[in-house]
SERO-4910 file (N, C-alpha, C, O; in steps of 0.05 Angstrom, whole numbers):
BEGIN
 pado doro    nc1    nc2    nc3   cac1   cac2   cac3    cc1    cc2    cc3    oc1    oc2    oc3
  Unk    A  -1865   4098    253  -1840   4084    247  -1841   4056    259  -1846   4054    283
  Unk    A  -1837   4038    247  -1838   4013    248  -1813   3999    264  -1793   3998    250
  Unk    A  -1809   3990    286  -1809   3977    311  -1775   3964    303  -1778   3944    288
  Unk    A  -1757   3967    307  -1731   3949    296  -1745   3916    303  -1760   3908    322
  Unk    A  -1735   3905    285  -1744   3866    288  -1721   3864    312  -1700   3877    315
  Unk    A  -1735   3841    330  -1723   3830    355  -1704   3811    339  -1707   3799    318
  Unk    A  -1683   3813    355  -1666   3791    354  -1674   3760    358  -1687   3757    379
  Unk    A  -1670   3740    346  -1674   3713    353  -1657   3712    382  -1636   3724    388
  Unk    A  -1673   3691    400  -1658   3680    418  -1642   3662    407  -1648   3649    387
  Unk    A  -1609   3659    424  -1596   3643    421  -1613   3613    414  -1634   3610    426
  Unk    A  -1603   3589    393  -1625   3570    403  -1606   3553    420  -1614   3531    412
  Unk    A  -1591   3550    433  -1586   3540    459  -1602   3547    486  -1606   3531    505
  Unk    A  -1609   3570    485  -1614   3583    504  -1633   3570    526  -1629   3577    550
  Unk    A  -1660   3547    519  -1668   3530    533  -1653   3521    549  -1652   3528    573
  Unk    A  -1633   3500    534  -1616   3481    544  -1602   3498    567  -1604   3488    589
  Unk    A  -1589   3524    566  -1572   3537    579  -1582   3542    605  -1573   3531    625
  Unk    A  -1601   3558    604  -1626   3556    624  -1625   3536    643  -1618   3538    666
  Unk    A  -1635   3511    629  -1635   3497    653  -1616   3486    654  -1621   3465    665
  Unk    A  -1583   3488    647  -1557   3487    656  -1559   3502    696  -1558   3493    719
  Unk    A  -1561   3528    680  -1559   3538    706  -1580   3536    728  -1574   3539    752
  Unk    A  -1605   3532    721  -1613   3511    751  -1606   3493    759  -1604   3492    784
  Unk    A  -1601   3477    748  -1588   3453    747  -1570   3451    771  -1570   3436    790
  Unk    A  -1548   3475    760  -1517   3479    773  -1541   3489    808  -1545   3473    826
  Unk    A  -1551   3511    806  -1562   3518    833  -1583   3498    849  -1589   3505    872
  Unk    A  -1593   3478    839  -1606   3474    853  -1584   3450    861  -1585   3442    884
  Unk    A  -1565   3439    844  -1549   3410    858  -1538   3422    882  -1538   3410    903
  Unk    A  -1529   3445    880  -1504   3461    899  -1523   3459    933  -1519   3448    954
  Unk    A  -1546   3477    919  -1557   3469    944  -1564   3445    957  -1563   3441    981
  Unk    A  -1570   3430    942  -1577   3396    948  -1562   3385    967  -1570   3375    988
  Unk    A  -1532   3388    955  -1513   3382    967  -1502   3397    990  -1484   3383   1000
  Unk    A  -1505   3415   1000  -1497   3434   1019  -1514   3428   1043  -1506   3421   1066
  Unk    A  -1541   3432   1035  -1566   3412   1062  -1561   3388   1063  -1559   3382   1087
  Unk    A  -1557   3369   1049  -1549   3348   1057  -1524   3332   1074  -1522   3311   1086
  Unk    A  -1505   3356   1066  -1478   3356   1071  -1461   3331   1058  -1445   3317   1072
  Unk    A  -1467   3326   1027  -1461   3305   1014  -1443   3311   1002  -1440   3335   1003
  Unk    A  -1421   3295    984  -1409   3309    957  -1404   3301    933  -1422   3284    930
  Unk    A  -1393   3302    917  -1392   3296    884  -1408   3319    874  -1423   3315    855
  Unk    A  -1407   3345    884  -1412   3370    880  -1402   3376    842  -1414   3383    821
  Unk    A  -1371   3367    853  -1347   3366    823  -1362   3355    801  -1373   3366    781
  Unk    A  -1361   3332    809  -1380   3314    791  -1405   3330    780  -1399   3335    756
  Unk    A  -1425   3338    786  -1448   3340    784  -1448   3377    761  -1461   3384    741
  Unk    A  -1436   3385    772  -1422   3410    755  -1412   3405    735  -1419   3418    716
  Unk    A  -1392   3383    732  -1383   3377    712  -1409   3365    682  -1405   3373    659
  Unk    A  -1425   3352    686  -1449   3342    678  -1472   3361    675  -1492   3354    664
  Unk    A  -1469   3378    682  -1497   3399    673  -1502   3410    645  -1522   3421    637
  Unk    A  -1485   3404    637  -1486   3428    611  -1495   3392    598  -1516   3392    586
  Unk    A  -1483   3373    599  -1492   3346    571  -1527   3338    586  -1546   3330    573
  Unk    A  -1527   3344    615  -1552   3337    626  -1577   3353    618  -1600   3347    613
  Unk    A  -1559   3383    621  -1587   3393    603  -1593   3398    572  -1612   3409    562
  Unk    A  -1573   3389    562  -1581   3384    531  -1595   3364    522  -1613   3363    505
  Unk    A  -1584   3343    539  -1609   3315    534  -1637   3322    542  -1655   3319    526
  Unk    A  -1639   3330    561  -1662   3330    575  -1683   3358    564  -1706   3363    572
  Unk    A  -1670   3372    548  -1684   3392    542  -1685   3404    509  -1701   3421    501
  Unk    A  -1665   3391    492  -1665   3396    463  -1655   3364    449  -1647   3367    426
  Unk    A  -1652   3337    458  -1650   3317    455  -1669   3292    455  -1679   3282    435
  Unk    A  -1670   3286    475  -1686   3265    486  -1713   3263    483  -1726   3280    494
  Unk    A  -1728   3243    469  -1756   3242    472  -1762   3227    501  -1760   3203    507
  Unk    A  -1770   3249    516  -1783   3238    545  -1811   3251    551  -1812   3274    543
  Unk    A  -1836   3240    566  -1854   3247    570  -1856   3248    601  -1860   3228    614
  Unk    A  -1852   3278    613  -1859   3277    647  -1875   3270    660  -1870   3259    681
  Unk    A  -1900   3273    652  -1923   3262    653  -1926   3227    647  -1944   3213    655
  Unk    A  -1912   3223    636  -1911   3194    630  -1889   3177    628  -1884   3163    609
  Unk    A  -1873   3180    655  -1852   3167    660  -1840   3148    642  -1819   3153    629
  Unk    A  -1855   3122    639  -1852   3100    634  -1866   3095    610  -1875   3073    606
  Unk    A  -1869   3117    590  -1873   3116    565  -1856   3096    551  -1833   3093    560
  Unk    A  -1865   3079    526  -1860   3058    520  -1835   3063    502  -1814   3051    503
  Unk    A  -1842   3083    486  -1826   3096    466  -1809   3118    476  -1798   3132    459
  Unk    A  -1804   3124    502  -1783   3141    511  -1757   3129    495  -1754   3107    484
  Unk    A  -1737   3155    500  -1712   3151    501  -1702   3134    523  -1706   3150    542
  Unk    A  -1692   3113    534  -1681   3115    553  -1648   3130    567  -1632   3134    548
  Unk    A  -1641   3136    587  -1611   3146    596  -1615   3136    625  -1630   3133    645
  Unk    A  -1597   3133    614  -1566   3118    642  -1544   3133    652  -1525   3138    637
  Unk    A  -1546   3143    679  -1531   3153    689  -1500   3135    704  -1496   3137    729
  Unk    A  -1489   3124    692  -1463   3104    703  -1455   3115    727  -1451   3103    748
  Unk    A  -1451   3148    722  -1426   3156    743  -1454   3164    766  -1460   3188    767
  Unk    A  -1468   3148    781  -1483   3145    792  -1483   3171    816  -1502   3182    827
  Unk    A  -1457   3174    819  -1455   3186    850  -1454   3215    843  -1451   3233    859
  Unk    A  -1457   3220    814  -1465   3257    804  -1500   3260    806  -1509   3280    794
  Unk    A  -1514   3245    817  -1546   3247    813  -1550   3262    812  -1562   3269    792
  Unk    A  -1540   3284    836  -1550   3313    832  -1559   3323    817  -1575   3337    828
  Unk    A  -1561   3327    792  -1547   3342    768  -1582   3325    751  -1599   3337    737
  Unk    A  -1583   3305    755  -1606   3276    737  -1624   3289    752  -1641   3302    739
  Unk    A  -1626   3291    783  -1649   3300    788  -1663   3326    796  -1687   3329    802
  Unk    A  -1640   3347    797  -1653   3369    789  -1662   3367    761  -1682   3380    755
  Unk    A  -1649   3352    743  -1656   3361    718  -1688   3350    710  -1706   3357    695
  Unk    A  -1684   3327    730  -1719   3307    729  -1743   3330    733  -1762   3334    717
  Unk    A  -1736   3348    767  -1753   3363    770  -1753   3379    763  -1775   3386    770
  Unk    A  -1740   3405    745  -1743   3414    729  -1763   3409    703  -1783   3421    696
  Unk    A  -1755   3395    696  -1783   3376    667  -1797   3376    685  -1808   3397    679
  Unk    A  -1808   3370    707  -1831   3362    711  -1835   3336    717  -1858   3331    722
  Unk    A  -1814   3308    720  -1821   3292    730  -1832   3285    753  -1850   3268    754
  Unk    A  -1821   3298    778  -1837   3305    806  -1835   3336    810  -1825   3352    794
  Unk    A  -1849   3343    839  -1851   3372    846  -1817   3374    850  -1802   3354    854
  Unk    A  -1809   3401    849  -1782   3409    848  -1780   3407    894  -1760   3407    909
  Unk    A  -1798   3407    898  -1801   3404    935  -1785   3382    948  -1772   3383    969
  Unk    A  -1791   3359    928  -1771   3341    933  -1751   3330    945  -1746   3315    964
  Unk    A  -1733   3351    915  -1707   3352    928  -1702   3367    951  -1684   3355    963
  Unk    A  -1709   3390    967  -1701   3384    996  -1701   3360   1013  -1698   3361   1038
  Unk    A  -1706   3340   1000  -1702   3310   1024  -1678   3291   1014  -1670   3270   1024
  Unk    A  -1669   3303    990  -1636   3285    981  -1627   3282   1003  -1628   3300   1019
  Unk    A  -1613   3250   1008  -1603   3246   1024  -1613   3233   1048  -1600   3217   1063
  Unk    A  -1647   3243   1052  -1653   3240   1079  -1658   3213   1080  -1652   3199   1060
  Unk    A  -1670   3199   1107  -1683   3170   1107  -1697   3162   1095  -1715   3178   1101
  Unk    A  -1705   3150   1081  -1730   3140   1070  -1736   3153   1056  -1758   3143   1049
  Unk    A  -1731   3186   1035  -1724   3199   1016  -1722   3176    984  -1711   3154    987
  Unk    A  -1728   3180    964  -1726   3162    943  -1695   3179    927  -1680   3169    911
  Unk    A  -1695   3203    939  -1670   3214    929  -1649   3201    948  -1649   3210    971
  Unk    A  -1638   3189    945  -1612   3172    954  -1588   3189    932  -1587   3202    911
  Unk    A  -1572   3179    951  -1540   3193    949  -1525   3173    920  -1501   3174    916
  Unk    A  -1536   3162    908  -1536   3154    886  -1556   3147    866  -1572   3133    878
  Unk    A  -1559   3148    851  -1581   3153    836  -1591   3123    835  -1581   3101    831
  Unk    A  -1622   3136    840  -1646   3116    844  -1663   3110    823  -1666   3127    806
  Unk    A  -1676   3085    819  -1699   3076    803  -1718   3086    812  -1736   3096    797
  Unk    A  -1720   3087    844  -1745   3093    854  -1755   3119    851  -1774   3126    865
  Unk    A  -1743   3139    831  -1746   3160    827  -1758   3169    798  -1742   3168    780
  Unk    A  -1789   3178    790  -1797   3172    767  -1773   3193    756  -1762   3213    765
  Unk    A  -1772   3175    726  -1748   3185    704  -1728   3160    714  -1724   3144    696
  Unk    A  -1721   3156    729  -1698   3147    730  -1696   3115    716  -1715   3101    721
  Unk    A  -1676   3103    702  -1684   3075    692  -1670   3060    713  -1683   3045    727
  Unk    A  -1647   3061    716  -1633   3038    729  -1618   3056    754  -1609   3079    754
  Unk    A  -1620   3038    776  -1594   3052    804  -1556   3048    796  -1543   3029    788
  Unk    A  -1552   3061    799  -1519   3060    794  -1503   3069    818  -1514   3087    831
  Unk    A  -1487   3064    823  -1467   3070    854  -1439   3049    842  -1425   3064    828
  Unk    A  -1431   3027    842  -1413   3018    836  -1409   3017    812  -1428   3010    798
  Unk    A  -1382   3025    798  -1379   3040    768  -1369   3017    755  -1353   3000    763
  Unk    A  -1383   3020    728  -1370   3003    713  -1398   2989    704  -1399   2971    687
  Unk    A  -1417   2998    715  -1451   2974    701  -1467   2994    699  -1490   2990    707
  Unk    A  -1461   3023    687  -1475   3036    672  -1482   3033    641  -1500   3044    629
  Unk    A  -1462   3014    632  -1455   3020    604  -1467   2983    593  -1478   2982    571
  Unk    A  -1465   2960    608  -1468   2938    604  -1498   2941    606  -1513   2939    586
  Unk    A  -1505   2945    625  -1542   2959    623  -1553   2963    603  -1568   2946    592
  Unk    A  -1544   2996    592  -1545   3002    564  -1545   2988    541  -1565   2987    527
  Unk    A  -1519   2973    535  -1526   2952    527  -1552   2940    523  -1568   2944    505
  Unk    A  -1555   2923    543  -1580   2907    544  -1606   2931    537  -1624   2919    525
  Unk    A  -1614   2958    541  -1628   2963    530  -1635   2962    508  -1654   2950    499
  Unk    A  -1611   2980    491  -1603   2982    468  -1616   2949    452  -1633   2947    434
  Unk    A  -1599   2926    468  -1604   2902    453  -1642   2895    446  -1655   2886    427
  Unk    A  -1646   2904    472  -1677   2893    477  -1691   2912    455  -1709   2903    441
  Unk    A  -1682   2943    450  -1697   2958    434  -1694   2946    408  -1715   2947    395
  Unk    A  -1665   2930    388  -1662   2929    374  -1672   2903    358  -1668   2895    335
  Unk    A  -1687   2889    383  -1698   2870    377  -1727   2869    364  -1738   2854    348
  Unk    A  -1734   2894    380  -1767   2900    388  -1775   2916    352  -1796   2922    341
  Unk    A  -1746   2917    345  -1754   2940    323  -1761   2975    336  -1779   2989    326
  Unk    A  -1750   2981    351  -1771   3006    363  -1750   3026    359  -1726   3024    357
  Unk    A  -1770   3050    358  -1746   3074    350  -1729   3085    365  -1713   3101    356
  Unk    A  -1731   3076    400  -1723   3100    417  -1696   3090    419  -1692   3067    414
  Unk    A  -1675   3107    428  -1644   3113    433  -1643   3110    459  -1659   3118    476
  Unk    A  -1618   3096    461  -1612   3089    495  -1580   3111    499  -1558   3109    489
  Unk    A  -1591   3130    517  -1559   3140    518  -1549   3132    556  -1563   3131    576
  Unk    A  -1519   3130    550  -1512   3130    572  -1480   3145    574  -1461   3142    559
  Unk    A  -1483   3164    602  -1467   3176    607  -1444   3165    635  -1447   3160    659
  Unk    A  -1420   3167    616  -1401   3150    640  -1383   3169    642  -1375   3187    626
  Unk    A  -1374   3160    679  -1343   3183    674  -1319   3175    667  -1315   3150    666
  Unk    A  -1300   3192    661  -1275   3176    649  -1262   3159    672  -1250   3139    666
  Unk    A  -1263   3165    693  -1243   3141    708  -1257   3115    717  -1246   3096    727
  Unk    A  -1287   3116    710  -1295   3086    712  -1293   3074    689  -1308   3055    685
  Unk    A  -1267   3086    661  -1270   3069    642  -1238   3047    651  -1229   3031    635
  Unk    A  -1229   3049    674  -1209   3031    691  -1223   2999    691  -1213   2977    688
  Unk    A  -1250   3007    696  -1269   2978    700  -1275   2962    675  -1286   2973    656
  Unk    A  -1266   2933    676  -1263   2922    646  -1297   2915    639  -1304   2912    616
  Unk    A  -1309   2913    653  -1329   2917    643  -1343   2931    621  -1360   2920    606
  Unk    A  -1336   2958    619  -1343   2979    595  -1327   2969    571  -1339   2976    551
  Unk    A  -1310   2959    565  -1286   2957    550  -1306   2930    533  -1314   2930    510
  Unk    A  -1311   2907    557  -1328   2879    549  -1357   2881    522  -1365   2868    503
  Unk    A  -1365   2915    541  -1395   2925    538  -1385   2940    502  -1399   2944    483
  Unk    A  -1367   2943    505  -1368   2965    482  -1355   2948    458  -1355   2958    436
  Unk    A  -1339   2912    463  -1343   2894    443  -1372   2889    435  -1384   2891    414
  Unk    A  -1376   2883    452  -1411   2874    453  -1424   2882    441  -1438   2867    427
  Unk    A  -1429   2919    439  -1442   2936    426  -1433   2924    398  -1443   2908    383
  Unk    A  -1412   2937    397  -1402   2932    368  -1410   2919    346  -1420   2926    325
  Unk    A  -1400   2886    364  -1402   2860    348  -1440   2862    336  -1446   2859    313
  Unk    A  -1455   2865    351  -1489   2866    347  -1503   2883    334  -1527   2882    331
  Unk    A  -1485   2906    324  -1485   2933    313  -1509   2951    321  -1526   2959    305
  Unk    A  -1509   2957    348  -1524   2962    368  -1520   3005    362  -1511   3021    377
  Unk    A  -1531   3008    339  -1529   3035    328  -1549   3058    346  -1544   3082    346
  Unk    A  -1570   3044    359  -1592   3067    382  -1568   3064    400  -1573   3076    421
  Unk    A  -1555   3057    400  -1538   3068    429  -1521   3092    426  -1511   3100    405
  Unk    A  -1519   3103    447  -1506   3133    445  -1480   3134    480  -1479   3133    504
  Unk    A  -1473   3134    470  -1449   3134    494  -1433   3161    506  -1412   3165    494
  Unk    A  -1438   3175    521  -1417   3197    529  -1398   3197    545  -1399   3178    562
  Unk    A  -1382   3210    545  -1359   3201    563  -1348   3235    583  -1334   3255    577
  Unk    A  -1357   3230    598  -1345   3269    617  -1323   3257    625  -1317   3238    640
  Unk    A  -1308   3282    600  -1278   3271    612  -1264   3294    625  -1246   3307    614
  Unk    A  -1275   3298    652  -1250   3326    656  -1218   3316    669  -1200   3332    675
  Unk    A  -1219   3297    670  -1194   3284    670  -1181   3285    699  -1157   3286    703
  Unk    A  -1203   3283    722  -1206   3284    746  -1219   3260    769  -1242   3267    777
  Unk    A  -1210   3237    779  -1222   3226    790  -1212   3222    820  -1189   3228    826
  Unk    A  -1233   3208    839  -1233   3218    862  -1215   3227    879  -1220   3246    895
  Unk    A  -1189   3213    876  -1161   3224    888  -1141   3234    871  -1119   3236    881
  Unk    A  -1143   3241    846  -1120   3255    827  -1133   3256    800  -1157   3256    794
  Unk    A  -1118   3257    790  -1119   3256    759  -1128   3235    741  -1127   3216    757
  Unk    A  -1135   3227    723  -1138   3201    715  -1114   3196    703  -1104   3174    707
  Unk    A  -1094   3222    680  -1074   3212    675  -1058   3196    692  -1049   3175    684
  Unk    A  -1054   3207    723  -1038   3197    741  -1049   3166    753  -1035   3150    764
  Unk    A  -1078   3163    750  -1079   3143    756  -1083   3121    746  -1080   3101    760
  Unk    A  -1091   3120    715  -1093   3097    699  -1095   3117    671  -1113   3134    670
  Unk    A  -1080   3115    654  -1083   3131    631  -1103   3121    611  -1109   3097    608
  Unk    A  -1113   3141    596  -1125   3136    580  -1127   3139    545  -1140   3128    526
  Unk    A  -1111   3156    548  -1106   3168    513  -1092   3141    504  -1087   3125    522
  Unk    A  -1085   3135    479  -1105   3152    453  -1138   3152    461  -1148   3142    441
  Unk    A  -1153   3155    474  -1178   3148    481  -1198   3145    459  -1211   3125    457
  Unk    A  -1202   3168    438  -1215   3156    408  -1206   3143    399  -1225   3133    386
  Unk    A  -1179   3126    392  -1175   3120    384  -1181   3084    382  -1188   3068    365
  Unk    A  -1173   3088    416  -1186   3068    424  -1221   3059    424  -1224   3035    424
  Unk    A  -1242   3074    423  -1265   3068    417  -1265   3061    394  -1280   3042    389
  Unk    A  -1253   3070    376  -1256   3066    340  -1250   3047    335  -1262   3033    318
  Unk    A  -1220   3036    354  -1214   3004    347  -1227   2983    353  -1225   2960    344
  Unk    A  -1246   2995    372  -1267   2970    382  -1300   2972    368  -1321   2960    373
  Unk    A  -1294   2987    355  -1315   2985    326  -1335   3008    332  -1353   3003    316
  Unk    A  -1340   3024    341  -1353   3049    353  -1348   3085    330  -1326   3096    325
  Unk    A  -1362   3089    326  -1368   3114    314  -1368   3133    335  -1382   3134    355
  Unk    A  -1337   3158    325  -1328   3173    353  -1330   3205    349  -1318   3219    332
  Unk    A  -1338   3208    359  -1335   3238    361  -1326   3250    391  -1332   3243    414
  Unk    A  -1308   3272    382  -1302   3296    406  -1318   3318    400  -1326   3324    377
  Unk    A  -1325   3331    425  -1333   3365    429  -1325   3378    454  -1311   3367    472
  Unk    A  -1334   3398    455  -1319   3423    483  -1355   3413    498  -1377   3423    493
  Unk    A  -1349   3394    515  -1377   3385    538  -1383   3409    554  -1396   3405    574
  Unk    A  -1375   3436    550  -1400   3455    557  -1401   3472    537  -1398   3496    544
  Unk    A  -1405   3467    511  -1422   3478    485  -1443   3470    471  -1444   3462    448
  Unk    A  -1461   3472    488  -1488   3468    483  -1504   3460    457  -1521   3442    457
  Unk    A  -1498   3479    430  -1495   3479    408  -1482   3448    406  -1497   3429    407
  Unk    A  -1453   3445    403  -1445   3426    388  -1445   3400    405  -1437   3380    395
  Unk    A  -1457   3400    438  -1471   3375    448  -1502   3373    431  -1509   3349    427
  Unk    A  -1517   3389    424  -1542   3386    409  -1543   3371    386  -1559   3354    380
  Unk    A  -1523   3380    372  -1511   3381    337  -1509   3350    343  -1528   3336    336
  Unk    A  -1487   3335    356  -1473   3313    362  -1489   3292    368  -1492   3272    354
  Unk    A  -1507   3298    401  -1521   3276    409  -1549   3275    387  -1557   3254    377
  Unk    A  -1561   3299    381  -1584   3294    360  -1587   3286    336  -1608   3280    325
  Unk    A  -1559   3285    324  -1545   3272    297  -1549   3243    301  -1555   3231    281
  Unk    A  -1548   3226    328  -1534   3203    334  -1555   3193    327  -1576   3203    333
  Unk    A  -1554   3158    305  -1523   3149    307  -1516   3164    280  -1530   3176    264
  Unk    A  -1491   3160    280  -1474   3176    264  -1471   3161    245  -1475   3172    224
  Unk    A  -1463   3131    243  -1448   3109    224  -1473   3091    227  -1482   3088    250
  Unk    A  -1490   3072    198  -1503   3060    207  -1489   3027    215  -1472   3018    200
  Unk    A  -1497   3014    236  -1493   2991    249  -1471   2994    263  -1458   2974    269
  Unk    A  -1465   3019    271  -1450   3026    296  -1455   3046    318  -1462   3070    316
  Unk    A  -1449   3032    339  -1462   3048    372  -1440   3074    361  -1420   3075    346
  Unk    A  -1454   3093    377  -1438   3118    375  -1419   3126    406  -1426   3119    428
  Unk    A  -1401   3138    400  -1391   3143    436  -1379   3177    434  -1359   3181    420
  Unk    A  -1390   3196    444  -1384   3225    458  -1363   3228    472  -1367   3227    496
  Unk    A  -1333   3231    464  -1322   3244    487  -1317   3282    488  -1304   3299    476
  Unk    A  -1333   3281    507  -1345   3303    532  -1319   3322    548  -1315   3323    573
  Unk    A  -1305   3336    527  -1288   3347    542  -1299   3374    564  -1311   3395    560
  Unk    A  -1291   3363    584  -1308   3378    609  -1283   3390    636  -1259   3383    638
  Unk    A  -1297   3409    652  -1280   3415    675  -1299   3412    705  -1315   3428    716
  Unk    A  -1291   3388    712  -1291   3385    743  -1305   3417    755  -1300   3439    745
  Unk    A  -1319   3414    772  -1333   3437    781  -1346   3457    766  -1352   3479    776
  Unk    A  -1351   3451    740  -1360   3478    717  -1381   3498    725  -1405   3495    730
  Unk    A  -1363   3523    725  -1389   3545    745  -1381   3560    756  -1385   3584    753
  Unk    A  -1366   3548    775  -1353   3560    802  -1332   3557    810  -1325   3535    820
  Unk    A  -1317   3575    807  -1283   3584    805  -1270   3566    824  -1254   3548    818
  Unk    A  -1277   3572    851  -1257   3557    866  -1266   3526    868  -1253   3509    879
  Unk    A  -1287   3523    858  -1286   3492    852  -1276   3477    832  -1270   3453    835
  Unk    A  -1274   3494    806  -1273   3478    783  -1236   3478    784  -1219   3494    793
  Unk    A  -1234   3452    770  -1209   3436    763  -1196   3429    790  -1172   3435    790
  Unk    A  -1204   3421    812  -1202   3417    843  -1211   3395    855  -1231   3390    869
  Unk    A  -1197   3385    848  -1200   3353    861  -1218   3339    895  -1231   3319    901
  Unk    A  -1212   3361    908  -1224   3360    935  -1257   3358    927  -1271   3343    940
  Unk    A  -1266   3371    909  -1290   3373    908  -1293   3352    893  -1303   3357    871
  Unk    A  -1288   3327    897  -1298   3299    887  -1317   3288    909  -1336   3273    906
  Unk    A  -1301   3304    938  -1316   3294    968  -1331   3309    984  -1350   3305    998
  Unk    A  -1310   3338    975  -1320   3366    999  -1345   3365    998  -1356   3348    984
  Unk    A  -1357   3382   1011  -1383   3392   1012  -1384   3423   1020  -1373   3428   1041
  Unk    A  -1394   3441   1008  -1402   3470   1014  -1406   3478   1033  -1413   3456   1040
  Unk    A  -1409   3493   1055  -1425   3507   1076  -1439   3533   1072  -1434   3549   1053
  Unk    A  -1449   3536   1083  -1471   3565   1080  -1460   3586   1063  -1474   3602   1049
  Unk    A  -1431   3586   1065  -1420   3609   1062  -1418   3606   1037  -1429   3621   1021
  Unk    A  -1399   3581   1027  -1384   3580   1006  -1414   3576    982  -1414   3582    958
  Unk    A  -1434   3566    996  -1461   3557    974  -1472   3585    968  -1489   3586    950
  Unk    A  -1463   3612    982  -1473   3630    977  -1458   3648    956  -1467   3665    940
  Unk    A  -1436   3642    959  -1408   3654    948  -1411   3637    905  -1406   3646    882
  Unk    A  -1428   3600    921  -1427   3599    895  -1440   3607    876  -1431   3611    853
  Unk    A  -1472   3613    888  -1484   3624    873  -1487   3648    861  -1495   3650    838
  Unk    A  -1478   3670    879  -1458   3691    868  -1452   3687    852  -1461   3699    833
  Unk    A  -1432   3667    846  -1421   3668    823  -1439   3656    791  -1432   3659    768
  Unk    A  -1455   3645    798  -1474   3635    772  -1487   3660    777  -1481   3669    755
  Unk    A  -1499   3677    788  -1520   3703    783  -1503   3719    762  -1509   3730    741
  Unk    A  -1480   3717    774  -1470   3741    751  -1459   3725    720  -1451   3739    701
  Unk    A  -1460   3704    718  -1452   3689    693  -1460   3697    673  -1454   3686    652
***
């Protein structure tokens, strides 16, 4: 009698995968180091490992491949999340990251160049996206095929700079650009509603000449569908907003503002992982 046929794997299931290392190895990162933007970094796993694992043309072995994709991390101070995801692929040994944070460590508490994969350093918000830009521009000059994406959070879109960057795009019809936006609607001391609003928020990208799409930023599937579609409109940059939740993972972190700064201890890093084993 002939064998029932196996089920297909989910095809997310890569991407998902390394979601959840992702989530365990930042947690820990951050707990030895005693750093935070834990929130942050949770929040970004699920668009970090879609790029990096069913998106992005990147070569680990060859960092600085000519024809890579490039990505830009804006919200600089989520690294966590970029460089587990680096050592995972294979850009360096995953050993590494036990030295985030330390002295003379190339893992710095905001994300580094000096780290193969990484393109540009970011820490002050608002010159993730003007960057981009300029990649985008330089690729679209060169004729070359590769896609520049960059991922910003919603409350550094306060900084007029992105606003400047995303005429800019526009006007040049700068279409390899790919723009995301994690919006869990959380920034470092409250809310973003409460602190600078943002809706109509598509609406607003569309008026400034940008090709928009929404999705649920931890559905793997329809971050694949979206960012691998892009661009969407020809001679227009595309922009992602990334509906997301602050801490995604772990119960008593997620939608919790403290964890923009907190940091874990033994206990609670144990409690979190618990809670991703049984996910």
């Amino acid at each position: 009698m002939a064998a029932p046929p196996t089920a297909d794997p989910p095809r997310d299931a890569v991407s998902r995968d390394l979601a959840l290392r992702i989530r365990r190895r930042a947690l820990a990162m951050v707990t030895r180091a005693r750093a935070s933007h834990i929130g942050s970094a949770l929040s970004i796993a699920d668009i970090v490992a879609v790029l990096y694992s069913a998106v992005m043309r990147v070569d680990p072995g060859d960092p600085y491949w000519p024809d890579r994709d490039r990505f830009i991390l804006s919200k600089g101070h989520a690294c966590v999340a970029v460089y587990a995801a680096l050592a995972e692929r294979g850009f360096f040994p995953p050993a590494l990251l036990d030295t985030y944070g330390d002295d003379h460590s190339p893992l710095m508490a905001h994300i580094s160049h000096r780290v193969p994969g990484v393109e540009f350093s970011t820490g002050a918000l608002g010159h993730g996206l003007p960057f981009g830009v300029g990649k985008a521009v330089a690729g679209q000059r060169r004729g070359a095929s590769w896609r520049t994406f960059v991922l910003l959070s919603d409350g550094e879109l306060g900084e007029g700079s992105n606003w400047e960057a995303c005429l800019f795009a526009a006007h040049h019809r700068l279409d390899r650009l790919v723009a995301i936006i994690d919006y869990n609607k959380l920034q470092s001391l409250g809310t973003v509603e409460q602190t600078l609003r943002l809706e109509p928020l598509a609406d607003k990208f569309a008026a400034f000449g940008w090709a928009v799409r929404e999705v649920d930023g931890h559905d793997h599937a329809a971050l694949a569908d979206a960012l691998g579609a892009a661009p969407w409109a020809a001679g227009k940059p595309s922009m992602l907003i990334a509906h997301t939740t602050k801490g995604k993972g772990v119960s008593f972190m997620e939608n919790r503002v403290e964890w923009h700064y907190r940091n874990p201890d033994r206990a609670l890093l144990a409690a979190a992982l618990a809670e991703l084993a049984d996910a």
